[in-house]
C-alpha positions in Angstrom: 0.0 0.0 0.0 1.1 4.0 -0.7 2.7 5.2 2.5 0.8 7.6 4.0 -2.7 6.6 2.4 -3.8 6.3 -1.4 -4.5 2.3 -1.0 -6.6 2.7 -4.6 -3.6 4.0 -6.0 -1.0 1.9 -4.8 -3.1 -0.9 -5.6 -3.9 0.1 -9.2 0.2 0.9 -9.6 0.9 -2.7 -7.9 -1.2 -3.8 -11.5 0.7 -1.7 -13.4 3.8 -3.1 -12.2 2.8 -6.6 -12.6 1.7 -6.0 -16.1 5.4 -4.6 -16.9 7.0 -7.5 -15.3 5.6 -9.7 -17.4 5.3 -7.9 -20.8 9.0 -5.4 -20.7 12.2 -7.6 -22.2 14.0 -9.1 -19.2 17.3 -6.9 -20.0 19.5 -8.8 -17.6 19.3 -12.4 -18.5 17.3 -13.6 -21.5 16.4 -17.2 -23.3 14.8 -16.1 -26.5 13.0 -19.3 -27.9 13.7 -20.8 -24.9 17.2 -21.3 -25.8 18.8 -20.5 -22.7 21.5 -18.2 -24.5 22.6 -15.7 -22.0 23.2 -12.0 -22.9 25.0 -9.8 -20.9 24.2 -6.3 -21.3 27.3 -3.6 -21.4 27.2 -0.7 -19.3 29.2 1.5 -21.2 29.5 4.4 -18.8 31.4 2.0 -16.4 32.7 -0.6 -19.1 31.3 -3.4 -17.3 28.7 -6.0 -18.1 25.3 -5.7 -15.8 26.7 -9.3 -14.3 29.8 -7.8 -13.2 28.2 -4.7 -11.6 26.4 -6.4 -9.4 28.1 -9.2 -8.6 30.0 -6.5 -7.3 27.3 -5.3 -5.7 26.3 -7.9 -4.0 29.6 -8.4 -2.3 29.6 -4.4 -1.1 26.0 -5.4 0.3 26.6 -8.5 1.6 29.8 -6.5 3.7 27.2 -3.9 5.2 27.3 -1.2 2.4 23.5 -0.4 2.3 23.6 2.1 -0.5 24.2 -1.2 -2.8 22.0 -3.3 -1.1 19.0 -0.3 -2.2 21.3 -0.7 -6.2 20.8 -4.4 -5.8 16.7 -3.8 -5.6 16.6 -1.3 -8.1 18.7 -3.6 -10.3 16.1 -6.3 -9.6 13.2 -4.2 -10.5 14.9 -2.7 -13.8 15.4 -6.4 -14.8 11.5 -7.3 -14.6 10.6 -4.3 -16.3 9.2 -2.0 -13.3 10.3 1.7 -13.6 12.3 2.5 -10.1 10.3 5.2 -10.2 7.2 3.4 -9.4 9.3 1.1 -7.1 10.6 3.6 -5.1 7.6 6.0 -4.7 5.4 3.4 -4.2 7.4 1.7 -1.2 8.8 -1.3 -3.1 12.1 -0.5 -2.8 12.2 0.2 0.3 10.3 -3.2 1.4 13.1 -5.2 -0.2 15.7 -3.2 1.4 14.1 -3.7 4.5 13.8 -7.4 4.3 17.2 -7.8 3.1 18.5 -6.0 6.0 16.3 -7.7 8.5 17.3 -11.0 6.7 21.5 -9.8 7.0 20.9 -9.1 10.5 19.3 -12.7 11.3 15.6 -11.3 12.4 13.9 -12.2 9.1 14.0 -16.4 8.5 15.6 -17.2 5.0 12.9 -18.0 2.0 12.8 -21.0 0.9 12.4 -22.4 -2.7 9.1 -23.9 -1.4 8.0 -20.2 -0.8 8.2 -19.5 -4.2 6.5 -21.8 -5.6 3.8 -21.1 -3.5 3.6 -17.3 -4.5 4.0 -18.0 -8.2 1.3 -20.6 -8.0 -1.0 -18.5 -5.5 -0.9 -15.6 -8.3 -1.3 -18.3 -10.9 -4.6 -19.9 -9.2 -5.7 -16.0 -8.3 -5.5 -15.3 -12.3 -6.7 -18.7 -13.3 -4.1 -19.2 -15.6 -3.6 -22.8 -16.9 -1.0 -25.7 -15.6 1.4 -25.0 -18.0 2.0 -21.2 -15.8 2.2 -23.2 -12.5 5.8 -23.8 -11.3 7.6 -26.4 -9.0 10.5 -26.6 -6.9 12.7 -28.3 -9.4 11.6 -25.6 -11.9 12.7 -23.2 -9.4 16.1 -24.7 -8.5 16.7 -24.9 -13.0 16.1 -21.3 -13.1 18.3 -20.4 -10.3 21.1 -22.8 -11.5 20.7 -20.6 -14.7 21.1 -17.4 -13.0 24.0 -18.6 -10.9 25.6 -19.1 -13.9 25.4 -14.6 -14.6 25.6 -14.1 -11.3 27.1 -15.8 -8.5 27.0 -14.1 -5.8 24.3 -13.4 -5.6 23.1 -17.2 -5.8 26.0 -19.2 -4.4 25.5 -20.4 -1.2 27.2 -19.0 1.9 26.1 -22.0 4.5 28.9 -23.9 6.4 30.0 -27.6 5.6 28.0 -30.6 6.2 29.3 -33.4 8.4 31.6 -34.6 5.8 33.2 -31.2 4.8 30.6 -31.0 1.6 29.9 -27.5 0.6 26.4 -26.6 -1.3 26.6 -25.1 -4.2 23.4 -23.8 -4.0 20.8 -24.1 -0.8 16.9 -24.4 -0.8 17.3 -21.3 1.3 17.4 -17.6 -0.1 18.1 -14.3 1.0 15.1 -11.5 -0.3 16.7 -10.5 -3.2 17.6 -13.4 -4.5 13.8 -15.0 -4.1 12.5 -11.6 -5.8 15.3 -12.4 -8.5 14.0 -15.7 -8.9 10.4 -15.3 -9.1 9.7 -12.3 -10.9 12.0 -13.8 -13.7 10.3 -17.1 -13.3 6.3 -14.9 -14.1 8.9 -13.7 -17.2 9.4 -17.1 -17.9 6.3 -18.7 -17.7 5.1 -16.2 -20.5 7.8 -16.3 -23.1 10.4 -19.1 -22.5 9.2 -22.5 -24.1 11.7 -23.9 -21.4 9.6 -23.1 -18.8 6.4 -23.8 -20.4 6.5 -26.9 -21.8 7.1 -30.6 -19.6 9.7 -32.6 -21.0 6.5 -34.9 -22.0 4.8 -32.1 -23.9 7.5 -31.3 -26.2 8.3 -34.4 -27.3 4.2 -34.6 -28.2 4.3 -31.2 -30.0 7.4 -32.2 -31.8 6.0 -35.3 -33.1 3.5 -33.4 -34.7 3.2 -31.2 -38.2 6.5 -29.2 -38.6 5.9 -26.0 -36.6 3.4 -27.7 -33.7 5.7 -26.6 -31.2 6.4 -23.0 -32.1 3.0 -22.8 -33.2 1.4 -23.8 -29.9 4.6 -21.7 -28.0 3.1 -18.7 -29.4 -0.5 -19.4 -28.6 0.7 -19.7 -24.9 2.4 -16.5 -24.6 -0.3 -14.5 -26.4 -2.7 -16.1 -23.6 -0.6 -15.4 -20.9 -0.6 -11.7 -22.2 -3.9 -11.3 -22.8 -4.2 -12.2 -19.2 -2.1 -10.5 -17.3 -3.1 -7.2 -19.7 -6.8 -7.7 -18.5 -7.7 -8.1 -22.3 -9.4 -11.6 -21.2 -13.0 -12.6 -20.6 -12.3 -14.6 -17.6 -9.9 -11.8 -16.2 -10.2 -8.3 -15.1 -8.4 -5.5 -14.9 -9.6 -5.8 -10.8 -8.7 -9.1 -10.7 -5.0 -8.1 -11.2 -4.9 -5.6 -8.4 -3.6 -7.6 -5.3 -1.8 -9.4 -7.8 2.0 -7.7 -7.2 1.5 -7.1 -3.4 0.1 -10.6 -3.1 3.3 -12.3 -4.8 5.9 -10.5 -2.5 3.5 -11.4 0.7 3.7 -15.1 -0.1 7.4 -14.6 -0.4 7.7 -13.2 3.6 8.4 -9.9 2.3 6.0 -7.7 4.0 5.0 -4.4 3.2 6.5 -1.3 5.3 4.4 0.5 7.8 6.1 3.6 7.3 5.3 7.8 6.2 5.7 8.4 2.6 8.6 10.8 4.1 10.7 7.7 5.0 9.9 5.7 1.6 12.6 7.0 -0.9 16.0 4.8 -1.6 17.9 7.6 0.5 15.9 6.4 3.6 16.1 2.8 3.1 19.3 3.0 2.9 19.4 5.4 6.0 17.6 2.8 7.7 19.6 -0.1 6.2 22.7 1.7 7.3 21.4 2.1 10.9 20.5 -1.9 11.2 24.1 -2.9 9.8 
């Protein structure tokens, strides 16, 4: 919700940002057709890909430097296609700051890979959207293996040996930004990557078929999923994507911010992030 009042707005721009996560080109890590070919974007005013920026980033965070803990989130909204504008007026920002802070001082629990799941599919059931857009925990733990691949350190895990000196490479558990990573890039997924919306069983049907079957039914997917989430469907209105946005970071443990619209821009989450660390 706005800080400060304006629940109708705050609601209608929590639409408006689900609607750009899903429908903006994911600019940090792509598949087109569902190849899995990874792009990294140059950043020419620092002559650095996006990947090495924030693995960077992450390591300044993860050391107590809040001002790149509040880059890492706008980072994270960039990539799904929300305008930080709209993340940081309308308290976004500062709710995953605050989580990851909480998180990095050991007063928020970690989030699991189960938790995603459940908020993708929550959002999925919500919208009625079909199986295919429903995810599961190996799904999940694909995608992140993916993204550990562009960045690291923000995925690797950090938890001590087993019994036998074994180290994970990855855990089920997650800090907040990396479950935000993972599941707004996993709604991106569901509505453009055939990799993600296709079983192993189904493609081998579709493939089987007339030359084309598969691309042919790919696209039919993705032009339902948009139709959808753009509210241009019969069994889905524009109200019925309100909650959507606030709903999927809920499910995910990251809360919403009870604080003034004063205290809601990056410079006071990381104020406040700096004050926790």
């Amino acid at each position: 919700m706005a800080p400060g009042g304006g629940g109708g707005v705050s609601v209608l721009l929590s639409s408006l940002a689900l609607i750009a996560l899903l429908t903006v080109s994911y600019s940090l890590y792509a598949y087109p057709n569902g190849t899995g070919t990874q792009h990294a974007q140059p950043t020419a005013s620092r002559g650095k890909s996006d990947y090495a920026i924030a693995n960077e980033e992450v390591a300044l965070s993860r050391a107590g430097d809040a001002d790149a803990t509040v880059a890492l989130a706008h980072e994270m909204f960039r990539n799904a296609g929300i305008p930080t504008q709209i993340a940081d007026s309308f308290g976004y920002t500062r709710r995953v700051v605050q989580a990851q802070t909480e998180y990095q001082k050991g007063t928020l629990p970690p989030i699991h890979e189960k938790d995603i799941v459940t908020a993708v599919n929550n959002l999925a059931n919500s919208l009625g959207l079909p199986a295919w857009a429903h995810t599961t925990q190996p799904e999940v733990r694909k995608l992140r293996v993916r993204l550990f691949l562009a960045i690291p350190q923000l995925f690797v895990s950090h938890a001590p040996p087993d019994a036998q000196g074994h180290h994970q490479l990855l855990s089920p558990d997650m800090s907040p930004l990396e479950a935000g990573y993972i599941a707004t890039t996993m709604l991106y997924m569901k509505t453009f990557s055939s990799d993600f919306q296709f079983s192993d069983k189904e493609r081998a049907q579709y493939q089987s078929q007339v030359r084309g079957a598969l691309v042919a039914e790919q696209q039919r997917r993705e032009t339902l999923m948009l139709n959808i989430i753009q509210g241009r469907s019969s069994s889905v209105s524009v109200a019925d994507l309100l909650p959507a946005a606030d709903h999927l970071f809920d499910d995910l443990g990251i809360r919403k911010q009870t604080t003034s619209a004063k205290n809601s821009t990056p410079e006071a989450s990381a104020a406040t992030a700096k004050g926790a660390l």
